[in-house]
Z-matrix of the N, CA and C atoms (Angstrom, degrees):
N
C 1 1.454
C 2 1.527 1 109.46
N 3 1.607 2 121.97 1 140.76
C 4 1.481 3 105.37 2 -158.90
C 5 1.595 4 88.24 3 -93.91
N 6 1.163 5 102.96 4 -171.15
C 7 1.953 6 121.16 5 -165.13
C 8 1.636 7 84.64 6 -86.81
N 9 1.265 8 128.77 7 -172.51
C 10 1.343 9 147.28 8 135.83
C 11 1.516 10 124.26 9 -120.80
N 12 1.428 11 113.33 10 145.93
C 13 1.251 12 110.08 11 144.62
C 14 1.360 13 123.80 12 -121.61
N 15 1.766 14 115.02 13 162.69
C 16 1.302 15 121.64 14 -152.56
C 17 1.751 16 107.81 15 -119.92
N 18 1.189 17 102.42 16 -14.15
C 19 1.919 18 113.38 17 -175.63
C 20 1.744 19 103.60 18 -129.47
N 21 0.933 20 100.21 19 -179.84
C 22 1.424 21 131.90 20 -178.46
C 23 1.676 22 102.17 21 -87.93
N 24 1.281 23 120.70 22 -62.23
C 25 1.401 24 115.43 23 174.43
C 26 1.154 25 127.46 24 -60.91
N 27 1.202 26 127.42 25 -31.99
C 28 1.808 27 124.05 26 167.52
C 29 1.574 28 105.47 27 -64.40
N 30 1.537 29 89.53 28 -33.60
C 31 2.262 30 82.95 29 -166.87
C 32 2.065 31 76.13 30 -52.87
N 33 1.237 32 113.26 31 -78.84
C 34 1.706 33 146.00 32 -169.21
C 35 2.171 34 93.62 33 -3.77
N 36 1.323 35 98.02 34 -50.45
C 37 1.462 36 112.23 35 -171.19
C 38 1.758 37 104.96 36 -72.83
N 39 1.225 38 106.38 37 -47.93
C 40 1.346 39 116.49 38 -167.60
C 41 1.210 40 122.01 39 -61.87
N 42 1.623 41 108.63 40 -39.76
C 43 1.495 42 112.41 41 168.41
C 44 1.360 43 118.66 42 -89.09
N 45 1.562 44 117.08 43 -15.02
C 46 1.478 45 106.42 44 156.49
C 47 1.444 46 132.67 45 -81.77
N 48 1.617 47 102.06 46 20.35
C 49 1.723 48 105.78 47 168.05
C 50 1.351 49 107.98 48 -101.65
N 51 1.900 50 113.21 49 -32.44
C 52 1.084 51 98.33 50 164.19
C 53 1.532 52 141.25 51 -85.25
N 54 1.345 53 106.04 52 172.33
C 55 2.092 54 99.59 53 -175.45
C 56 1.484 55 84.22 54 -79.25
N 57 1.298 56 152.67 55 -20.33
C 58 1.468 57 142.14 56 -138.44
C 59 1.209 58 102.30 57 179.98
N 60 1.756 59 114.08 58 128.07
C 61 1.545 60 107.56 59 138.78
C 62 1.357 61 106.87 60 -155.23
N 63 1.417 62 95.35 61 -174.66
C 64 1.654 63 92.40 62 -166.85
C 65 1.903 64 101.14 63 -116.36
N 66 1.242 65 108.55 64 146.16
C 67 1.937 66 102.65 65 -170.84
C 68 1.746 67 79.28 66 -131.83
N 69 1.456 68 97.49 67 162.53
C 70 1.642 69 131.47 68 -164.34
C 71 1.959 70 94.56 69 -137.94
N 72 1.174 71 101.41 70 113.60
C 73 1.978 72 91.84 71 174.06
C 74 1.681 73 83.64 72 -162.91
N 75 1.446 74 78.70 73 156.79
C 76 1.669 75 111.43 74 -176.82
C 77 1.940 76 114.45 75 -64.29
N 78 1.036 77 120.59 76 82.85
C 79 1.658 78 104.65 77 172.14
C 80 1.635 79 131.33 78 -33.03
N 81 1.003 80 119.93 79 146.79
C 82 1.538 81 116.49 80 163.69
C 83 1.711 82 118.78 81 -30.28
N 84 1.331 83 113.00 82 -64.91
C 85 1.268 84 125.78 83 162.55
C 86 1.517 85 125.75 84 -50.87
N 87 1.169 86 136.54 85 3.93
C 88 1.821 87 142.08 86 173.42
C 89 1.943 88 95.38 87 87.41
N 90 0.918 89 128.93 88 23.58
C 91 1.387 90 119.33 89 -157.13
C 92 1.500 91 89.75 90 -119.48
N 93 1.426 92 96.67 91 114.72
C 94 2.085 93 96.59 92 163.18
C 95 1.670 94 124.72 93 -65.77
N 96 1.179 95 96.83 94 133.49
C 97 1.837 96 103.57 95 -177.85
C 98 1.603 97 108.73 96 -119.20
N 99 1.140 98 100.83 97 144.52
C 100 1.601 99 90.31 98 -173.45
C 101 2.063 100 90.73 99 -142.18
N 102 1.287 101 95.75 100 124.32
C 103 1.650 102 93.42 101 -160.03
C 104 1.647 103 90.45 102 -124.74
N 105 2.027 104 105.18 103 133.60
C 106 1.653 105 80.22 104 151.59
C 107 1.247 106 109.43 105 -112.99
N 108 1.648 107 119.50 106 151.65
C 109 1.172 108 157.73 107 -139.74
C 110 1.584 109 126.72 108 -137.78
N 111 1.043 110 133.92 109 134.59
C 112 1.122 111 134.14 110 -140.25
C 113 2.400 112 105.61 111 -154.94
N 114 1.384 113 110.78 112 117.34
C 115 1.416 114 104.63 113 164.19
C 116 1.601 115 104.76 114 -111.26
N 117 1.238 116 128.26 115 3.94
C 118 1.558 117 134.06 116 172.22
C 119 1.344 118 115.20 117 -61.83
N 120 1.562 119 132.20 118 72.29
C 121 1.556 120 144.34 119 160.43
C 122 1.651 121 114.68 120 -6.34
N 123 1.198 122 110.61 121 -62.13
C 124 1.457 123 132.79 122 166.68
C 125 1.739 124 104.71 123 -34.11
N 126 1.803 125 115.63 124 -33.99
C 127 1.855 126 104.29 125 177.93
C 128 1.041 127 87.48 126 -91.96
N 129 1.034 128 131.00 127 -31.09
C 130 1.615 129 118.85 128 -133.97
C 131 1.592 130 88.34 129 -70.19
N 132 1.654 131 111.50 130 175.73
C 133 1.662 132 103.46 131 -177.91
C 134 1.734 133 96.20 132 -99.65
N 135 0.840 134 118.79 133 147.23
C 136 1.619 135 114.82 134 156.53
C 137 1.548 136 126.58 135 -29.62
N 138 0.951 137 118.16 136 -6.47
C 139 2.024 138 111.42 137 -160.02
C 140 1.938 139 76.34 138 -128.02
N 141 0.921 140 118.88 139 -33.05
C 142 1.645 141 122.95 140 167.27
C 143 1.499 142 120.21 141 -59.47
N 144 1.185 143 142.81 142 -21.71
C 145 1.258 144 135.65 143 -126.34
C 146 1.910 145 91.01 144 -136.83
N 147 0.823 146 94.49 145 124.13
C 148 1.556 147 115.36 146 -175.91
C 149 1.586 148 104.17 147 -50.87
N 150 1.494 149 122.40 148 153.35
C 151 1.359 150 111.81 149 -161.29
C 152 1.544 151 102.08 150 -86.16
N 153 1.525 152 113.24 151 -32.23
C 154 1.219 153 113.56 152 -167.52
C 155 1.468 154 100.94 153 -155.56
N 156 1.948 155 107.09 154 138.01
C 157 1.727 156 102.02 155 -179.32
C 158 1.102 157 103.45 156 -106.21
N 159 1.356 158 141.10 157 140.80
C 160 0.673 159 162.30 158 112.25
C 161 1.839 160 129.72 159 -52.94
N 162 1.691 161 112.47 160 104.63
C 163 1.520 162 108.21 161 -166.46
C 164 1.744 163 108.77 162 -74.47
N 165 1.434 164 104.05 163 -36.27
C 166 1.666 165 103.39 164 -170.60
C 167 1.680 166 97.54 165 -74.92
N 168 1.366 167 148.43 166 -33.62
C 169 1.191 168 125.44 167 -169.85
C 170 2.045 169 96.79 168 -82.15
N 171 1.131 170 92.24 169 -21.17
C 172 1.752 171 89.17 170 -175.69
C 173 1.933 172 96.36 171 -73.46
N 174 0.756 173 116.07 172 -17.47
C 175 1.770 174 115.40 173 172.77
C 176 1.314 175 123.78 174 -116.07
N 177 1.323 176 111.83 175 2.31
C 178 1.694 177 121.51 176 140.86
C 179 1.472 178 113.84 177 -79.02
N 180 1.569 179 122.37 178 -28.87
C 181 1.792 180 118.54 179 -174.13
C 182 1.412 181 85.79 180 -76.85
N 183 1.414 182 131.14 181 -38.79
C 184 1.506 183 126.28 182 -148.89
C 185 1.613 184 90.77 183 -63.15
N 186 1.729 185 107.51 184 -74.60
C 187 1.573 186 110.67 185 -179.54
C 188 1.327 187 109.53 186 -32.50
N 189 1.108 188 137.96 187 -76.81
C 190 1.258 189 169.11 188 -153.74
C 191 1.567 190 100.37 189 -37.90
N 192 1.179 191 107.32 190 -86.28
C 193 1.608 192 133.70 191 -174.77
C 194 1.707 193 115.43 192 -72.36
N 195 1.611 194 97.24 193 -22.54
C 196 1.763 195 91.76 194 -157.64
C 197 1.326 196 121.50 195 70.01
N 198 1.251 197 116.08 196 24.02
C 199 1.393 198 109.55 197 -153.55
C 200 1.756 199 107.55 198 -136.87
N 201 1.117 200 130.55 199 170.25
C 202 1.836 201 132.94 200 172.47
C 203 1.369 202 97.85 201 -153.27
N 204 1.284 203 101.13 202 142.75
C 205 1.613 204 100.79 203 -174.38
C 206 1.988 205 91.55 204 -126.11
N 207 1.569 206 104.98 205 133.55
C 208 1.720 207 122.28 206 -162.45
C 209 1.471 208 91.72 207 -140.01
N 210 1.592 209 92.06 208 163.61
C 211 1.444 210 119.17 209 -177.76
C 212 1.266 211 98.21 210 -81.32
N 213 1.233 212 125.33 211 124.74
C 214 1.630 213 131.12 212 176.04
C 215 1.809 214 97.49 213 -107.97
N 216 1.701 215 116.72 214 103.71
C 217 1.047 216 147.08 215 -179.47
C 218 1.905 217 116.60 216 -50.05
N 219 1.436 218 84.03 217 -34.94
C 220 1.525 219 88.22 218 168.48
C 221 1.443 220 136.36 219 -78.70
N 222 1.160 221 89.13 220 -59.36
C 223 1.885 222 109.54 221 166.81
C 224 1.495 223 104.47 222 -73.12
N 225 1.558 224 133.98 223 -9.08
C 226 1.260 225 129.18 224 -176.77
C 227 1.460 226 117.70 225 18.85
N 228 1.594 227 85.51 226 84.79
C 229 1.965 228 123.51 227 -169.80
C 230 1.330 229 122.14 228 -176.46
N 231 1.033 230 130.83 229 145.56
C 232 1.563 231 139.42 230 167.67
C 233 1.663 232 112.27 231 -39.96
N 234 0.977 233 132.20 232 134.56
C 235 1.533 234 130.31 233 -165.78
C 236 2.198 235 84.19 234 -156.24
N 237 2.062 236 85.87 235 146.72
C 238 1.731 237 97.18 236 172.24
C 239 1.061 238 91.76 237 -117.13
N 240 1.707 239 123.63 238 136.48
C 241 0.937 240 156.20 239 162.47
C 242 1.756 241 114.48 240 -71.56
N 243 1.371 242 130.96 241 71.53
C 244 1.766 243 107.45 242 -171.30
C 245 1.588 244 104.15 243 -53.39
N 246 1.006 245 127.77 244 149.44
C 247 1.256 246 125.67 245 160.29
C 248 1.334 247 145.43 246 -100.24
N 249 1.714 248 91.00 247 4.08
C 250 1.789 249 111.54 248 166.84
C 251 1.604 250 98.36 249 -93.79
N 252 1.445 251 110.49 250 -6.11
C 253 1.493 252 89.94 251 169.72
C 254 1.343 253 114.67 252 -106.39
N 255 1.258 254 149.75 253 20.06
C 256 1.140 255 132.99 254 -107.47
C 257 1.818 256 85.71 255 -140.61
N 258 1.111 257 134.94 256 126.10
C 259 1.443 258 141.81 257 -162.22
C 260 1.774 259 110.14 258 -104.31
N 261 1.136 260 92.87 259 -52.25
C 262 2.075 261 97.01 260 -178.45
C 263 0.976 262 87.73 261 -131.40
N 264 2.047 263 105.87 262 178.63
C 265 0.912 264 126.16 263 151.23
C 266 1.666 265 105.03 264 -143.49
N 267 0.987 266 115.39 265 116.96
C 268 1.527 267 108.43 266 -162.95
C 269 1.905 268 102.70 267 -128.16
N 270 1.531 269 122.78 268 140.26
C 271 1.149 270 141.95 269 -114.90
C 272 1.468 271 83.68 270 -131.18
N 273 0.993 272 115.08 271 137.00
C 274 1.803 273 124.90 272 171.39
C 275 1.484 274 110.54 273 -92.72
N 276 1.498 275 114.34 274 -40.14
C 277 1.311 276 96.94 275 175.19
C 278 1.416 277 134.16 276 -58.59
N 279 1.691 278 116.13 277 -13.18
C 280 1.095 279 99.71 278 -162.97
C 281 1.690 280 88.32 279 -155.58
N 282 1.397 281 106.12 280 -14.49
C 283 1.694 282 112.92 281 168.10
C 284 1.874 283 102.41 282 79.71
N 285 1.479 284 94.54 283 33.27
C 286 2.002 285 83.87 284 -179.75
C 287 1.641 286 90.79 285 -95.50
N 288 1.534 287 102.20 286 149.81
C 289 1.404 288 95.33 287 -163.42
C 290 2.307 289 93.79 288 -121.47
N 291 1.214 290 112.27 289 107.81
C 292 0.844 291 113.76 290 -175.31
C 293 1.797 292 115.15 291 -80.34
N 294 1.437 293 119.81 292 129.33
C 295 1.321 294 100.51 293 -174.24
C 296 1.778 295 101.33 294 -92.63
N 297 1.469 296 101.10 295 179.70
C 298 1.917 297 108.78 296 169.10
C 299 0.870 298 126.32 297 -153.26
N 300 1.852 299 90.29 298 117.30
C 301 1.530 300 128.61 299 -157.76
C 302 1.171 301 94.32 300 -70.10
N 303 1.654 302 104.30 301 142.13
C 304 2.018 303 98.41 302 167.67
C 305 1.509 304 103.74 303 -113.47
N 306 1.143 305 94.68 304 134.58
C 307 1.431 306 101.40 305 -177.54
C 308 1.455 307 123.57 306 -86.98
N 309 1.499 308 127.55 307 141.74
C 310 1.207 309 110.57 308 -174.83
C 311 1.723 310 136.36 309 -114.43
């Protein structure tokens, strides 16, 4: 049975433990996307990598927007994640695939 998550900040934590994972969420347009994604600095390339993080404005966009913005590994580029749309989040290291519950 997979794990769940219920917020934006656990997904936020979860993928910054991993080096990699892959997320499944609903597009604007009805169209499923399934991206893998990456907050591990260490892939990202240098000319990629944001100049400076800041955690409280990155958890004002989260509230704010509903939203997290990740390295999308494929297109190797910044990609937003909505997170009211957002279906799994499933883990390369070990392939546990957490779903996300929306709460109401």
């Amino acid at each position: 049975m997979a794990e769940s998550i219920s917020n934006a900040i656990d997904f936020l934590k979860l993928i910054r433990t991993e080096r990699e994972v892959e997320v499944q969420f609903v597009k604007k347009d009805g169209t499923i996307r399934r991206m893998r994604c990456t907050l591990d600095f260490s892939i990202i390339p240098t000319d990629k990598k944001p100049k400076g993080v800041d955690p409280i404005k990155i958890l004002k966009k989260i509230q704010d927007s509903k939203s997290l913005s990740v390295y999308d590994l494929e297109k190797e580029d910044w990609r937003t994640i909505p997170f009211e749309r957002l279906e799994y989040l499933k883990t390369k290291s070990n392939n546990k695939i957490y779903k996300v519950v929306k709460l109401k």
